[in-house]
N, C-alpha and C positions, 0 to 999 in steps of 0.2 A: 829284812823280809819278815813277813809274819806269817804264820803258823801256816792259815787258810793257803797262802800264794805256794809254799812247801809243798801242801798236799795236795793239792789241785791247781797247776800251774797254769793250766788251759783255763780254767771255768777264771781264774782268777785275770787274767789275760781279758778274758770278752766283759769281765764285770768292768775293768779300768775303760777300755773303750764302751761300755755303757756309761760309764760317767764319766765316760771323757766328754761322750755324745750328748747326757744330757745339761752337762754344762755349757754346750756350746748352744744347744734349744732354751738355756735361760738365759744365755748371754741375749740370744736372737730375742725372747721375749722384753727381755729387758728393752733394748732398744723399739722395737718395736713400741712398746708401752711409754716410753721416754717421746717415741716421736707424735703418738697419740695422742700424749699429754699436751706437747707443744703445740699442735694443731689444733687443739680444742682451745687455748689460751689466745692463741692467733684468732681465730675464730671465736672467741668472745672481746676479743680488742676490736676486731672490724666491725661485730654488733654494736661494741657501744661506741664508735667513730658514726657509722650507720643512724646511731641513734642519737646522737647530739648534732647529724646534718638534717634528719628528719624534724627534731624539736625548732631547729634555727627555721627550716622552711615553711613549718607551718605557722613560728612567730610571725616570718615573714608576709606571711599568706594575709594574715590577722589583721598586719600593719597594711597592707595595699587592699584589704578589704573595707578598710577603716578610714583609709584615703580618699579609697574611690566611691565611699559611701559619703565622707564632706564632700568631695568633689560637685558628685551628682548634687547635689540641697545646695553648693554656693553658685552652681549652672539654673537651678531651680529657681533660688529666690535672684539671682539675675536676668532672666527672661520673666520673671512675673513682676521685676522693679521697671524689665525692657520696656514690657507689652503696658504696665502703668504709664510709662513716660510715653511713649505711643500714642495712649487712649489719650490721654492729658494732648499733647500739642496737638491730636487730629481735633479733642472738643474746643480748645484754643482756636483754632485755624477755620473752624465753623463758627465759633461766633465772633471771629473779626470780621465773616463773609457776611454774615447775619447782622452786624453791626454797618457793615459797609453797606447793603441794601437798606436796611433803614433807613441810614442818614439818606442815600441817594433819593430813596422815597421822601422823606421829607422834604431836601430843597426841591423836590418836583413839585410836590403838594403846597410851597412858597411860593414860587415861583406864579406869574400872571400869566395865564392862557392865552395865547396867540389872536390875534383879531383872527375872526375867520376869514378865509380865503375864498373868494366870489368869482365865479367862473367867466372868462372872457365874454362877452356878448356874441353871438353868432352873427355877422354881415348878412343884413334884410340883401343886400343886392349880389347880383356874384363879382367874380372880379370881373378885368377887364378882357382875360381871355377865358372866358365862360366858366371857370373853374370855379368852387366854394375849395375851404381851407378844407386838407386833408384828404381830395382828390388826387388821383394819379395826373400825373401831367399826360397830356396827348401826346400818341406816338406819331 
């Protein structure tokens, strides 16, 4: 024992439960501070997870912007190759019509005109039951 504890038994008594006390409020700090630490670590682990799933998805974003940016221009220059091949066989398909009238016209315009056609004479007399042609018969 030391001097102090001799002379003052009591005071020496409440000083050991003061540091018995404040050892046990640094043990608690300690851990406390220990699990502070680990939590902060954890939570700069899951930021940089967070943050290499953000960098993937926004590559990703890039890569199906960049997709669908050829996409659109090879749907583009296919309905403007569509609508060419379109214009092309409707202008085709009018001038085979346009071809096909022509020719029709010409073998018309080859072709010898009809003798004309001379209308039947109309009978000076009537028939034999008093009728001309295109009367109604008697009832």
């Amino acid at each position: 024992m030391d001097m102090f504890s001799v002379l003052f038994p009591s005071t020496a008594a409440q000083l050991d439960r003061i540091e018995q006390k404040v050892d046990e409020l640094m043990a608690t700090y300690a851990e406390a501070k220990q699990e502070w630490v680990d939590y902060t670590q954890q939570l700069q682990q899951v930021n940089e997870e967070l943050t290499a799933q953000n960098d993937a998805l926004r590559a990703a974003l890039v890569d199906a912007q960049s997709t669908a940016q050829a996409n659109a221009e090879a749907l583009q220059a296919f309905q403007d190759d569509d609508a060419a091949t379109d214009a092309q066989q409707l202008a085709d398909q009018e001038q085979a019509f346009a071809d096909d009238l022509q020719k029709t016209l010409e073998e018309t315009k080859q072709q010898p005109a009809p003798p004309p056609v001379e209308p039947d004479p109309l009978p000076d007399q009537p028939h034999p039951d008093n009728t001309l042609p295109g009367d109604l018969p008697p009832e």
